[in-house]
N, C-alpha and C positions, 0 to 999 in steps of 0.2 A: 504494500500500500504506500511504503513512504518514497517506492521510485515512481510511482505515477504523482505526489503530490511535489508541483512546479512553485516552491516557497517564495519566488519574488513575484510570480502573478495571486496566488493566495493573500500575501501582503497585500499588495494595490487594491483590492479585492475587498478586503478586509477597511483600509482605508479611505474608499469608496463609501463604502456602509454608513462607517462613523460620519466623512464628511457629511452624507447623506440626514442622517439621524437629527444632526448637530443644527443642517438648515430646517428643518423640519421644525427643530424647537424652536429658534425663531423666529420662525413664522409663526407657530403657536403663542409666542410671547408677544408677539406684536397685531395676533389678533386677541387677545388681550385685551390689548392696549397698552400693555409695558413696552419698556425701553429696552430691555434688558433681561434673561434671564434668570438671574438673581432678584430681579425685583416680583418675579411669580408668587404668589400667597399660595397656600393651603388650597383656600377656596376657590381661587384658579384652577384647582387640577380635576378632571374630569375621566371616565373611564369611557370608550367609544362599543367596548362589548359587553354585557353581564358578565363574561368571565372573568376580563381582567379586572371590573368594578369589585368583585368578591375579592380576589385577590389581593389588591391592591387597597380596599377598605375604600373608595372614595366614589362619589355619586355617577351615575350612568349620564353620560352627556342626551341633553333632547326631554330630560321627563323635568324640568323647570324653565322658567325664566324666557330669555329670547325665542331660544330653537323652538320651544313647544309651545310658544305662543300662536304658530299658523295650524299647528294641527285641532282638528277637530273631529270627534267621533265620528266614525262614518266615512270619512273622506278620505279620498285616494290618494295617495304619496306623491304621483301626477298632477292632480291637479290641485293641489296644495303648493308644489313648486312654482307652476304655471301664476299661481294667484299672488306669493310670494315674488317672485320676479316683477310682475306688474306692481305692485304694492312699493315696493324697496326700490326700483329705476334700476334691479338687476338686466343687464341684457346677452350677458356671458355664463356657466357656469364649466370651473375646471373639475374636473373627475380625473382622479388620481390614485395612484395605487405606487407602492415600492417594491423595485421587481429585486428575487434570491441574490442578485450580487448590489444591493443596495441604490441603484437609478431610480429617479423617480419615473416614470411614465405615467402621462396625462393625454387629457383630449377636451377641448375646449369645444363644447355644444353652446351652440346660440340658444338663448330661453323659447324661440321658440319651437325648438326640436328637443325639448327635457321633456314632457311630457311621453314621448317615443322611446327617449332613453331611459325614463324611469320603469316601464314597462319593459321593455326587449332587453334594456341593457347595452353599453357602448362597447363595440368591439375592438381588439386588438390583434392584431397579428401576434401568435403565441409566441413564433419563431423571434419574433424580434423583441418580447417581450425576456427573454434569456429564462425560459420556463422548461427549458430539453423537448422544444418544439421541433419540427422542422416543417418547411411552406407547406407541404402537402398537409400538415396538421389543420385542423379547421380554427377559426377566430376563438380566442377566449372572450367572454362578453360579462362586462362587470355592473352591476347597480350604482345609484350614486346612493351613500348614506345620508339621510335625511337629517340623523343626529349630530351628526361632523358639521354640516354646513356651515359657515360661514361669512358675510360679507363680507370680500378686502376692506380693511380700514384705508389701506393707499391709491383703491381702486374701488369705490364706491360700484359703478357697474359691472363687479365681477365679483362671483360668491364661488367660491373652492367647497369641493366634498371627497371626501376620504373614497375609495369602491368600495361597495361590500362584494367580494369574492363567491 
């Protein structure tokens, strides 16, 4: 095993991930509203699955406050974004996911094609996704997480959502 493993692309690899991680948080701290980091509260931290929420002992993102203010019993995920976009002067939304060697890959749906993509789901090419695809493999196709969402704070007409897989 240890003559197949190539330690200076495992490194890059490796370092890829973290740098990966590292922009992730903030963004997270800067949809916030912090400056920084360090400046994240307790109450800032949010869990995007129930499982990591048990785990990690802190509140499931989407069941207070902003995100769960568009939802309403009964209503479709779809047309909740749909109504959310028009309401907030959303007119972008990024759906994103972090692929096994830590890239992020995204897809910028116009608001008026989330409604399609909250249903079907936005596809990707697996192969290029670095998922041990190859082209003849058929698209992977991800949901946007309605809990994740976001509006950019530096981009008022563009709301980011994590995929659900």
């Amino acid at each position: 095993m240890a003559s197949r493993l190539d330690p200076v692309l495992g490194g890059r690899r490796l370092a890829n991930y973290l740098s990966v991680l590292t922009l992730e948080a903030q963004t997270i701290a800067r949809a916030c509203g912090k400056s920084h980091l360090h400046n994240l509260e307790p109450e800032d931290l949010v869990a995007l699955t129930v499982e990591a929420a048990a785990m990690a002992k802190v509140p499931l993102a989407g069941l207070t406050g902003y995100r769960a203010s568009f939802r309403k019993k009964g209503a479709s995920m779809a047309s909740d974004l749909e109504k959310l976009a028009k309401s907030k002067g959303i007119k972008y939304f990024l759906i994103s996911f972090t692929d096994l060697f830590g890239g992020q890959r995204s897809k910028l749906v116009p608001a008026q094609a989330i409604n399609a993509m909250a249903k079907s789901g936005a596809g990707f090419a697996g192969f290029a996704t670095w998922l041990d695809m190859t082209p003849a493999d058929s698209d992977m196709f991800v949901l946007p997480d309605t809990d994740s969402l976001i509006q950019l704070p530096w981009k008022k007409m563009s709301a980011g959502s994590r995929a659900m897989r």
